[in-house]
N, C-alpha and C positions, 0 to 999 in steps of 0.2 A: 099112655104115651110109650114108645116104642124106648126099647133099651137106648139104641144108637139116639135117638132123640133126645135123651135124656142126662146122656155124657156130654155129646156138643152145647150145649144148653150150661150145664157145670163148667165146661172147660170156658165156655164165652164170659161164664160169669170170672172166671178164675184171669183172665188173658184181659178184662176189663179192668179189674182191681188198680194197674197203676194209673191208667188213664182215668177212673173215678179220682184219684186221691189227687193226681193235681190238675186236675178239674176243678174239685173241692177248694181246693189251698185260693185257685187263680176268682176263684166266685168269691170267698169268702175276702178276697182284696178288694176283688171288684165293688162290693156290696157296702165295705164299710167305706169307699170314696163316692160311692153313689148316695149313704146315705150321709156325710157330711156335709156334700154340696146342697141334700134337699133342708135340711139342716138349715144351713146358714141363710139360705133362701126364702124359708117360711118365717124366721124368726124376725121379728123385729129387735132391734140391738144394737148392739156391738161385740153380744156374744156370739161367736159363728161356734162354739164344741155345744154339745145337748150335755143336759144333765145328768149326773153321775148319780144314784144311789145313796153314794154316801157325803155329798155336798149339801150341806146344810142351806145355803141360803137358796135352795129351792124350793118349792112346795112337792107334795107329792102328787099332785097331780101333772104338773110339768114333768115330774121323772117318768109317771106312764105311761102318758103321753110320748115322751122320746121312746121309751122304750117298746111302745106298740109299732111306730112309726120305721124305727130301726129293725123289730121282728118280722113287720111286714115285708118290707124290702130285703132282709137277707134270705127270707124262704121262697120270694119271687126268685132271687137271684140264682141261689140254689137249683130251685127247679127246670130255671131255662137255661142253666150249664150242664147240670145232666143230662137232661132228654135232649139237650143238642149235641153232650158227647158220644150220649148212647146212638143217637141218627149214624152219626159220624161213625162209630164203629161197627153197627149195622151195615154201613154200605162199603167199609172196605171189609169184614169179615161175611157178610150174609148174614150174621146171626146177629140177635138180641138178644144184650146184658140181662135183662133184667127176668121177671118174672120168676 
């Protein structure tokens, strides 16, 4: 890779950094109301919160269960807020964050 390639390339990743962080902040909102609603949705009840860890009158299998189900959705969420911010600043800068 050519020196100048390789500075614009640093400097994109450097000129990205605020727009990753609240990117980050705004997914990570997004993710824990997306996974409340599927939450209260799958559940039968009148519980609509998932279980905590340290709530006793759950089973554990009900907590890894939440807790798969919540991991799943916030690494989705993650991933389709960055590589839609990265697009995004791909096409007003020309360059790509990442790599």
């Amino acid at each position: 890779m050519a020196r100048s390639e390789q500075q614009s390339s640093n400097s994109a990743k450097i000129l990205y950094r605020p727009l990753g962080l609240v990117s980050s902040l705004i997914g990570g909102l997004l993710a824990g109301t997306v996974f409340k609603q599927v939450w209260k949705h799958a559940t039968p009840g009148d519980k609509a919160d998932a279980p905590r860890a340290l709530e006793s009158e759950y089973r554990l299998r009900e907590i890894l269960v939440a807790s798969a189900v919540q991991g799943a959705i916030f690494a989705t969420t993650k991933a389709l807020i960055n590589r839609g911010g990265a697009r995004v600043f791909q096409k007003l800068t020309g360059e790509w964050p990442g790599d």
